[in-house]
C-alpha positions in Angstrom: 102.3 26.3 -29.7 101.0 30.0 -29.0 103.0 31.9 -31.1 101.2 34.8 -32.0 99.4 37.1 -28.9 96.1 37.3 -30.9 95.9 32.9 -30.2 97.6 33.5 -26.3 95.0 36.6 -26.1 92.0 33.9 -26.8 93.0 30.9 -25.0 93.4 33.1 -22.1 90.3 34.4 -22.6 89.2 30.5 -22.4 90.2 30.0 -19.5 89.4 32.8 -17.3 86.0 32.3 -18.4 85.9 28.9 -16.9 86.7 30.2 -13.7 84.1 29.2 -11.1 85.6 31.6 -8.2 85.0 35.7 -7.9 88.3 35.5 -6.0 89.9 33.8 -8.7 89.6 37.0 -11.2 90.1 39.3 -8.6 93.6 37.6 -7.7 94.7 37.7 -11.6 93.6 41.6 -12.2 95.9 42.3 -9.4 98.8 40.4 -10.9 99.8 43.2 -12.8 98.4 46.3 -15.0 98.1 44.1 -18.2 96.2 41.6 -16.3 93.9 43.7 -14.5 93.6 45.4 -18.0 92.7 42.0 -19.6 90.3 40.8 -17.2 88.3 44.5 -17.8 88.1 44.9 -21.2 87.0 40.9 -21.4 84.7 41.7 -18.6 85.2 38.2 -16.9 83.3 39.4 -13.6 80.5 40.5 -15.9 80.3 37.1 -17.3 80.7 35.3 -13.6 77.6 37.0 -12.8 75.5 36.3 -16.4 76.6 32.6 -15.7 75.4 32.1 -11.9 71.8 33.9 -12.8 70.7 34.7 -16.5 68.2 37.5 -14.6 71.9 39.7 -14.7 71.2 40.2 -18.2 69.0 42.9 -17.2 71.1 45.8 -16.6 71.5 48.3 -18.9 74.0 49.8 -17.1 76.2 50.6 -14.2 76.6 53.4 -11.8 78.7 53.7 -9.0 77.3 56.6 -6.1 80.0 57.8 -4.1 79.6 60.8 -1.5 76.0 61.3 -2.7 76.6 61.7 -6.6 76.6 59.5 -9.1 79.6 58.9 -11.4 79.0 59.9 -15.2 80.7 57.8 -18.1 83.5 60.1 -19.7 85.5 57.0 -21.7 84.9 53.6 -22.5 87.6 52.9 -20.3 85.6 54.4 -17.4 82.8 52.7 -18.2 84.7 49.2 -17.9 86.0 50.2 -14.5 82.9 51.2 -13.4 81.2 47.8 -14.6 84.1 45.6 -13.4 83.6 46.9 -9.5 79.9 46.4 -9.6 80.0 43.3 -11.1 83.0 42.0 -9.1 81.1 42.5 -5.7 77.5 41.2 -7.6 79.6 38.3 -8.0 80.9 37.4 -4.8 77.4 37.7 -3.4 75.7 34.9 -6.2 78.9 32.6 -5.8 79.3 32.8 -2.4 78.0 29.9 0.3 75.3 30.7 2.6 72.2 28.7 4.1 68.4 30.2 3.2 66.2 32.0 5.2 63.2 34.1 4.8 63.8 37.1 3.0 60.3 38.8 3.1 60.8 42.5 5.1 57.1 43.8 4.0 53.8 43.0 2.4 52.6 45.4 -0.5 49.2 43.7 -0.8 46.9 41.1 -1.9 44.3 41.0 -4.4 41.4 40.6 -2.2 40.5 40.4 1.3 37.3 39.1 2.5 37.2 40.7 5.7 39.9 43.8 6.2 41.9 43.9 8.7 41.0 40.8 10.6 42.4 38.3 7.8 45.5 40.9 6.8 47.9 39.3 4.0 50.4 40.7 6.9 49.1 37.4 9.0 50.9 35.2 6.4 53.8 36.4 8.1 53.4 35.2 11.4 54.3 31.3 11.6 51.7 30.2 14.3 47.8 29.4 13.4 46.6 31.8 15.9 48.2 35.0 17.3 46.0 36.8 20.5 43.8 34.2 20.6 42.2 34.6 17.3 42.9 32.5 14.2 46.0 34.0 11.8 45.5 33.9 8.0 45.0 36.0 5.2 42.0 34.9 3.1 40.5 36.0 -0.1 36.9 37.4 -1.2 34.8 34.8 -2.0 33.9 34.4 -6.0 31.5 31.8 -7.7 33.9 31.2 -10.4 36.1 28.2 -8.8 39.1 29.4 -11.5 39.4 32.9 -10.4 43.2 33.3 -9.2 44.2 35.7 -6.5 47.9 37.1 -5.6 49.7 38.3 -2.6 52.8 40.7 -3.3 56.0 41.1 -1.1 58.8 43.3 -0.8 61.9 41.3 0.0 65.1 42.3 2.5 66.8 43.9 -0.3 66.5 45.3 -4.0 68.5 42.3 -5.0 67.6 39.0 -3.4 68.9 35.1 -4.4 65.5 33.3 -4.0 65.9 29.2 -3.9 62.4 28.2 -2.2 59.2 29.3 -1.1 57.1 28.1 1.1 53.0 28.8 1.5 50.7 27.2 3.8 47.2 26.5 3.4 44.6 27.3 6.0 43.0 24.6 7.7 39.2 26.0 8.9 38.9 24.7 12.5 35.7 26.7 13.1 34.1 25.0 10.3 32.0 21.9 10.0 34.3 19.5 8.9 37.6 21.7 9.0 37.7 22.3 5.5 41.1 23.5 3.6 41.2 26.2 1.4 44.0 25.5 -0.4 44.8 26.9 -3.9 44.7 24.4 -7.1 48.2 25.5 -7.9 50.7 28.4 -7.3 53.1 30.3 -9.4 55.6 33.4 -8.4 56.6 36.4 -10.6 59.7 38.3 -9.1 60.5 42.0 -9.9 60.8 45.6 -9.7 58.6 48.9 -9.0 58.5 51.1 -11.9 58.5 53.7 -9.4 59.8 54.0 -5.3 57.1 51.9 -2.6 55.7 54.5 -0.9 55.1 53.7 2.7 51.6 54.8 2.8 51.0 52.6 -0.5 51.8 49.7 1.8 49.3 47.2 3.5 49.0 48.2 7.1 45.8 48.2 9.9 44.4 51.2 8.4 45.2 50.5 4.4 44.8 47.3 2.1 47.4 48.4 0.2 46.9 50.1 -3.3 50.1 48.9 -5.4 48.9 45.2 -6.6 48.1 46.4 -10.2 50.5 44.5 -12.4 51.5 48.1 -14.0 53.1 48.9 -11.1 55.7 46.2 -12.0 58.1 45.0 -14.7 58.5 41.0 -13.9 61.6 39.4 -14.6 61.4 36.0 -13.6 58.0 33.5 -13.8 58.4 30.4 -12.3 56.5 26.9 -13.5 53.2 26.6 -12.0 53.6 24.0 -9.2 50.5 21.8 -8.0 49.2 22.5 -4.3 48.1 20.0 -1.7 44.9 20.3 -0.1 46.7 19.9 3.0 47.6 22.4 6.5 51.1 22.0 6.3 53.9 24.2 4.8 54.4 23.3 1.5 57.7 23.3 0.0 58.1 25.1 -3.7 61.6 24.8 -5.0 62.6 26.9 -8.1 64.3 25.1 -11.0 67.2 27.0 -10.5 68.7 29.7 -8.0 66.7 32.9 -8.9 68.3 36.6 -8.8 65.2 38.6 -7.8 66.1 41.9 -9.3 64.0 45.3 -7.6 63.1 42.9 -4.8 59.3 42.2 -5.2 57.4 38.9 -5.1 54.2 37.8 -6.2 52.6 34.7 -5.0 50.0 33.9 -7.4 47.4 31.4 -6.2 45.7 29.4 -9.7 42.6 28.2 -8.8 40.3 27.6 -5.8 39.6 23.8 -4.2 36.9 24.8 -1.5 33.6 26.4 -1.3 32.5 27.4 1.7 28.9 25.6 3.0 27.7 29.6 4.3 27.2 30.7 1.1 28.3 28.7 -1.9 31.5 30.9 -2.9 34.8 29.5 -3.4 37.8 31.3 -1.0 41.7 30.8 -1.0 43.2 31.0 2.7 47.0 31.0 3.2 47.7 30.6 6.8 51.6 31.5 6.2 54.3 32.6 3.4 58.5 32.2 3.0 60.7 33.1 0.5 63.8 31.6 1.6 67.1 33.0 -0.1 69.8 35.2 0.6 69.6 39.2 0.9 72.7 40.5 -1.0 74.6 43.4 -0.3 72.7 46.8 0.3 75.9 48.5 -1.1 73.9 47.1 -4.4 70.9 48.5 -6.1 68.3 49.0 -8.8 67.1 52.5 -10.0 64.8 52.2 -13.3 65.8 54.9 -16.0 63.9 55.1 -18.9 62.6 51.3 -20.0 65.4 49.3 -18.3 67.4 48.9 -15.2 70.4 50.7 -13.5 72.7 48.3 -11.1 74.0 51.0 -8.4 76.6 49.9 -6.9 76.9 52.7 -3.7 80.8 53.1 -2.3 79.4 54.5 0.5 75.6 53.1 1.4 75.2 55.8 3.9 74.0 57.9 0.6 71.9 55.3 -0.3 68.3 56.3 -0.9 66.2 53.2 0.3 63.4 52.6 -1.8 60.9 51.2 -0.4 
């Protein structure tokens, strides 16, 4: 028996933090003001979200942008209200169904280009091997040292992205003797966010290589296992232990290692003919705004007012 409200308090407490559902906590904070009470100060939607993707841990905070301005805490009880709304619409869009698709909206950069624009990391975003006649891929400056890794860096749909897969293919050389593959030895991804707002003309585009792939541009939150790579044209399929939250929406493809040298002149070279990230876009009435050395999640009542960044 449950006598005493401090025991009924905690097995309640149990039990809503078993539940799998967002809808399930938002149906018991509307059965009355204790309830909705309850399920704040225990901060069940909070919890929802910290389960579904660890990466959640990185907030420092909450603020909520409505009509341009952003709200300021006043209580502790604010500041539970405030958390509760943000995290009850976070959590909807991690527990939610939906079926993948590529997320990537820009490219920041890569590392190295051998020959600028004509092999463009923005060619890895096109699916086909040739686009105007003329063979698509992005490919790196050659090096002697077969070890040396390269990256290419993406800005996703939106500043918080799910991220299951992604996918990178190799580029097959037909205009080479003996159509050799210049595949990476392995692959790895770091996901992230800006320490400061992508400027458009920082971006890779005809005229610009892009001039934001310095790792201090970036605080990484998530780094995958390095996955092996097949010397082989054909889009390779790179699935992450576990559903990913990409918080500040950035990706970086790192390519470990280089499996061909090219017969011209002895240097080794990493082609990628063509890139996905396939995962779900969340809502854009959700964002990230560094402050300081850690993270704001904005949640924005109106996302007219929202300042994109990037």
């Amino acid at each position: 028996m449950l006598d005493h409200p401090a025991d009924l308090a905690r097995a309640s407490a149990t039990i809503f933090t078993m539940l799998d559902d967002p809808a399930d906590i938002a149906r018991a904070s509307a059965v009355s003001h204790s309830w909705r009470q309850f399920v704040i100060a225990n901060q069940f939607s909070k919890l929802q979200c910290l389960r579904a993707c660890p990466e959640v841990s990185t907030f420092m905070h909450v603020d909520v942008t409505t009509s341009g301005s952003s709200t300021t805490t006043t209580t502790r009880q604010d500041q539970l209200d405030r958390e509760h709304r943000a995290y009850t619409h976070l959590a909807h869009g991690l527990l939610s169904p939906y079926k993948p698709r590529d997320c990537i909206i820009h490219c920041i950069g890569a590392s190295s280009t051998d020959e600028f624009p004509m092999e463009t990391i923005e060619n890895t975003l096109h699916r086909l091997d040739q686009l105007n006649f003329r063979p698509c891929y992005w490919s790196s400056r050659g090096n002697r040292d077969p070890a040396a890794p390269e990256c290419l860096i993406y800005r996703l749909q939106a500043d918080l992205c799910l991220v299951d897969e992604i996918k990178m293919k190799p580029y097959k050389a037909l205009f080479q003797i003996g159509d050799p593959i210049y595949s990476a030895k392995s692959i790895r991804f770091q996901m992230g966010y800006p320490r400061s707002p992508l400027r458009p003309e920082a971006l890779v585009c005809d005229e610009n290589e892009g001039q934001l792939i310095d790792d201090r541009n970036y605080v990484w939150t998530y780094t995958s296992p390095e996955f092996p790579v097949l010397q082989e044209d054909v889009l390779q399929s790179f699935k992450l232990p576990r559903q990913v939250l990409c918080i500040g929406g950035v990706v970086k493809v790192e390519l470990l290692g280089r499996a061909q040298k090219q017969a011209i002149d002895g240097l080794y070279y990493v082609c990628v003919s063509h890139v996905q990230i396939l995962g779900k876009p969340l809502s854009r009435e959700l964002g990230v705004v560094p402050r300081g050395n850690g993270l704001v999640l904005n949640y924005y009542l109106d996302p007219r007012q929202r300042v994109i960044r990037g």
